[in-house]
C-alpha positions as CSV (number, residue, x, y, z in Angstrom):
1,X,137.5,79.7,87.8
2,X,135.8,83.2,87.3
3,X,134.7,84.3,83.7
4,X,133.7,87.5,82.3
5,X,130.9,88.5,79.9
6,X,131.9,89.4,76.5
7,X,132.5,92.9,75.9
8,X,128.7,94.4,74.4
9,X,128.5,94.6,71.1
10,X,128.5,98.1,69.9
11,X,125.5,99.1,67.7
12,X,125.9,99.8,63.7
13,X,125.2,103.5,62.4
14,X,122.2,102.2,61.4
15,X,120.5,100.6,64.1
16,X,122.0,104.1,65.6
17,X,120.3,106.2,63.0
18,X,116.8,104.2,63.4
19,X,117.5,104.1,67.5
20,X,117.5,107.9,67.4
21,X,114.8,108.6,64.8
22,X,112.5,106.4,67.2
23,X,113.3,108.2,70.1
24,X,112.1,111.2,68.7
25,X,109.2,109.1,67.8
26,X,108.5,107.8,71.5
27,X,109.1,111.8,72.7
28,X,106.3,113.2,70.5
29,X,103.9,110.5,71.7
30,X,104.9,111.2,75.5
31,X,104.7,114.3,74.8
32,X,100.6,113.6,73.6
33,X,100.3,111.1,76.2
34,X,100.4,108.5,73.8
35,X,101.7,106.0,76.7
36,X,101.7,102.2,74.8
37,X,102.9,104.1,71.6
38,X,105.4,106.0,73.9
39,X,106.5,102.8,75.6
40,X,106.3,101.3,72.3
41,X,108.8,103.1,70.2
42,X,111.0,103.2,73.2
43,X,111.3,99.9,73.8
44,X,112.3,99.6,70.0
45,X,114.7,102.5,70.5
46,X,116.9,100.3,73.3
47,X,116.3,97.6,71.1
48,X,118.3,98.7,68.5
49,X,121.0,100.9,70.9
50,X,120.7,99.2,74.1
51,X,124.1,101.0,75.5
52,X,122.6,104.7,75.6
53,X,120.9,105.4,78.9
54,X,119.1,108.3,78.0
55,X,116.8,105.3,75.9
56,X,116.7,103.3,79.0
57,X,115.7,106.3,81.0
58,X,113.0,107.5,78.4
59,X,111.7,104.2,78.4
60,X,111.3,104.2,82.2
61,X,109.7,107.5,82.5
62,X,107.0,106.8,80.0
63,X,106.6,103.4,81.6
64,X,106.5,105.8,85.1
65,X,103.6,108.0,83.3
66,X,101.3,105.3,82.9
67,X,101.4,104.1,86.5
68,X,103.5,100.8,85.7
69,X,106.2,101.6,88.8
70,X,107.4,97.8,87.8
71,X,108.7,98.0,84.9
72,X,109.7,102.0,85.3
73,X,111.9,100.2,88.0
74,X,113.4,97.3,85.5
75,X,114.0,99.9,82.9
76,X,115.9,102.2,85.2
77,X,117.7,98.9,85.9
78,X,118.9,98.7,82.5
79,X,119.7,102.3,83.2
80,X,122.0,102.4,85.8
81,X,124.2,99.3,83.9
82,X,124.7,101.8,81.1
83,X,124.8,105.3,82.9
84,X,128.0,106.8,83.1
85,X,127.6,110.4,85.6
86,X,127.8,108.6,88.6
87,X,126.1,112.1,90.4
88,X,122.9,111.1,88.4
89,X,123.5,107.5,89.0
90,X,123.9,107.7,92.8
91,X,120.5,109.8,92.6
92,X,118.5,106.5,90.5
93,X,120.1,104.1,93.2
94,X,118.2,105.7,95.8
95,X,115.0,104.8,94.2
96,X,115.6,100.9,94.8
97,X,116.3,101.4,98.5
98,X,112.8,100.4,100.6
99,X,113.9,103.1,103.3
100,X,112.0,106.1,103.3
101,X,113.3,109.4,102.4
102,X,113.8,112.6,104.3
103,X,111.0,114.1,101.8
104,X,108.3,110.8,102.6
105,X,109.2,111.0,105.9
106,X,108.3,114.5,106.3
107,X,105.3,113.9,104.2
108,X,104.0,111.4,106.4
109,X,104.4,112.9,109.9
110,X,102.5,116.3,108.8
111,X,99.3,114.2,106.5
112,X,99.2,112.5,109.2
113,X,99.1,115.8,111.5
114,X,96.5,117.4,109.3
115,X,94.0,114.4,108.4
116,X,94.7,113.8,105.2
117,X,92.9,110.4,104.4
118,X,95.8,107.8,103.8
119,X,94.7,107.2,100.3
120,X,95.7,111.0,99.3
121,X,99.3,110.8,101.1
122,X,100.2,107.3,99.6
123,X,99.5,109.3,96.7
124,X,101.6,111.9,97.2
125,X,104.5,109.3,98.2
126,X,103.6,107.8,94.3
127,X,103.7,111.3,92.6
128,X,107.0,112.3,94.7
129,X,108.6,108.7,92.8
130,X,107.4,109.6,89.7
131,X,108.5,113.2,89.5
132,X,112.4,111.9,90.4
133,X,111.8,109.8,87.4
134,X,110.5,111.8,85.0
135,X,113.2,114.2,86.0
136,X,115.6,112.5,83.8
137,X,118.9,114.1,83.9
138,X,118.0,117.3,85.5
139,X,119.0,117.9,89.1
140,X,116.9,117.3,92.0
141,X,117.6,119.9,94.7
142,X,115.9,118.8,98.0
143,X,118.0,121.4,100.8
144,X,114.4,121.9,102.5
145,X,113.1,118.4,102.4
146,X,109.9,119.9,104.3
147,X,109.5,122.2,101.0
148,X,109.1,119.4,98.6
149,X,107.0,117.5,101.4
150,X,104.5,120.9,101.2
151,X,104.4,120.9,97.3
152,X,103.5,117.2,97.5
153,X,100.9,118.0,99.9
154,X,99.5,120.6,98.0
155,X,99.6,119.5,94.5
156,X,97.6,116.4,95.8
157,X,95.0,118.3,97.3
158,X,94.9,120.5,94.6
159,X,94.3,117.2,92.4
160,X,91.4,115.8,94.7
161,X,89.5,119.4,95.0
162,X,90.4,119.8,98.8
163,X,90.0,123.2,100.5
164,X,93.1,123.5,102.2
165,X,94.8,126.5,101.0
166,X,98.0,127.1,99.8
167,X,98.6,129.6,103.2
168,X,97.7,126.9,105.1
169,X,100.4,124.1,104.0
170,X,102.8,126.8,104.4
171,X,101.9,127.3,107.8
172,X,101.6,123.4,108.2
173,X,105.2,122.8,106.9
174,X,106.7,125.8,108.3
175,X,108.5,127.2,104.5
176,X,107.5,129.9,102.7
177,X,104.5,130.4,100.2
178,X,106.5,131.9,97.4
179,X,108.7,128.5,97.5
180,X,105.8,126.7,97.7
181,X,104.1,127.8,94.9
182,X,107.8,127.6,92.8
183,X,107.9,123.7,93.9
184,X,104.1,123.2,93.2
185,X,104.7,124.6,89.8
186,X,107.7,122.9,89.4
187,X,105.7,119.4,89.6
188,X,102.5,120.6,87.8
189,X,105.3,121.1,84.7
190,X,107.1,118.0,85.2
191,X,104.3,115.4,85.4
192,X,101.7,117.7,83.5
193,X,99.9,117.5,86.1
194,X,95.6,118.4,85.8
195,X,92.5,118.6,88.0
196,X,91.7,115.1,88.9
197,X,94.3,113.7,87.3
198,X,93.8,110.2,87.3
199,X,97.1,108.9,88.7
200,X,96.2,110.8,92.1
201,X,92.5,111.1,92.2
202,X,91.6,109.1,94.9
203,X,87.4,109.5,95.0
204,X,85.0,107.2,93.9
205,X,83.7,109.3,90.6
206,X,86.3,110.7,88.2
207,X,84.8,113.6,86.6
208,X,87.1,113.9,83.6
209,X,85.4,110.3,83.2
210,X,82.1,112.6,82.5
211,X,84.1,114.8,80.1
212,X,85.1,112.2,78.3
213,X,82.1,110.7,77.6
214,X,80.9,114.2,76.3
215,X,83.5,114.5,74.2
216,X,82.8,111.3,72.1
217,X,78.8,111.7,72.5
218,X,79.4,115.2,70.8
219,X,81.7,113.2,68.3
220,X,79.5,110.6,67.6
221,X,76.7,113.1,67.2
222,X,78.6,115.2,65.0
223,X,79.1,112.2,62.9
224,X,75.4,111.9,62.4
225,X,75.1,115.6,61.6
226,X,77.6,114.9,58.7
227,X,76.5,111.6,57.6
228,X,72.6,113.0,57.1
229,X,73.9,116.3,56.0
């Protein structure tokens, strides 16, 4: 004898109201990179309203911003039980498939090519999964797969300091520089992407590590200045 799950219980207008208001919540925080407050309000958000799928999705990209693929991958889970556009859906189902993509594929042949150490393209392969998360609803266009294989390329050089020139991964990939840059940018927007960014810096020193530890000496002295002052 089969049996079938009880219809899901629709949310109140209040659990609705407070759902919403701490959306907006986990937004400003991702926004900040705030990640465990991000992550935080938006696990309260499906919580409350665990039929919307834009909550589910928010709650994956922020998990997917601080480097926790696992539970980016759960959440989108969640997602894809709730999402309705099956267009958007079919493009989230590819994510749980262990086959590579035309993109990765790509990627891999022409790192390979070049000499890009392994560590670098693996990260490339982890920034290329991240940015078809944080896309959200937005459509991914990938007619060139080689273009987005480029940008990848680049934007992780670009991250680790490497000389290789924008020119020169054009060349490399065989696609245009003006594309190039459009896709490079493209990423650099969607993942707020920074010099030696430390989801794809790969060397043994972080220098934004240094800068940081400015920042709160100067704080710290400042503190002092204020305190004896």
């Amino acid at each position: 004898m089969t049996t079938t799950e009880p219809p899901s219980k629709k949310p109140t207008a209040k659990a609705q109201r407070y759902a919403a208001g701490q959306n907006e919540t986990g937004l400003q925080y991702y926004a900040t990179w705030e990640i465990d407050k991000a992550i935080e309000a938006f696990r309260e958000t499906v919580a409350a309203d665990p039929e919307n799928p834009e909550y589910h999705l928010n709650l994956a990209r922020a998990y997917a911003r601080g480097s926790n693929f696992q539970e980016a991958i759960r959440s989108l889970g969640e997602y894809l039980r709730t999402e309705t556009n099956e267009d958007i859906a079919a493009r989230y189902e590819r994510l749980f498939s262990s086959a590579l993509d035309e993109v990765e594929t790509e990627l891999i042949e022409k790192t390979r090519a070049m000499g890009m150490p392994i560590q670098q393209t693996g990260k490339a392969i982890q920034m290329w999964l991240e940015y078809r998360i944080t896309l959200g609803r937005r459509p991914l266009r990938v007619p060139k797969p080689e273009l987005w294989a480029a940008a990848l390329t680049y934007a992780v050089g670009k991250v680790n300091f490497s000389p290789i020139t924008r020119v020169e991964v054009a060349d490399l990939y065989g696609v245009s520089e003006r594309s190039l840059r459009q896709k490079y940018e493209e990423l650099v927007q969607t993942l707020d992407l920074m010099p030696a960014d430390f989801r794809y810096f790969t060397g043994k020193e972080n220098p934004l590590d240094k800068l940081v530890e400015a920042a709160q000496m100067l704080d710290e002295l400042y503190g002092r200045f204020r305190d004896e002052d």
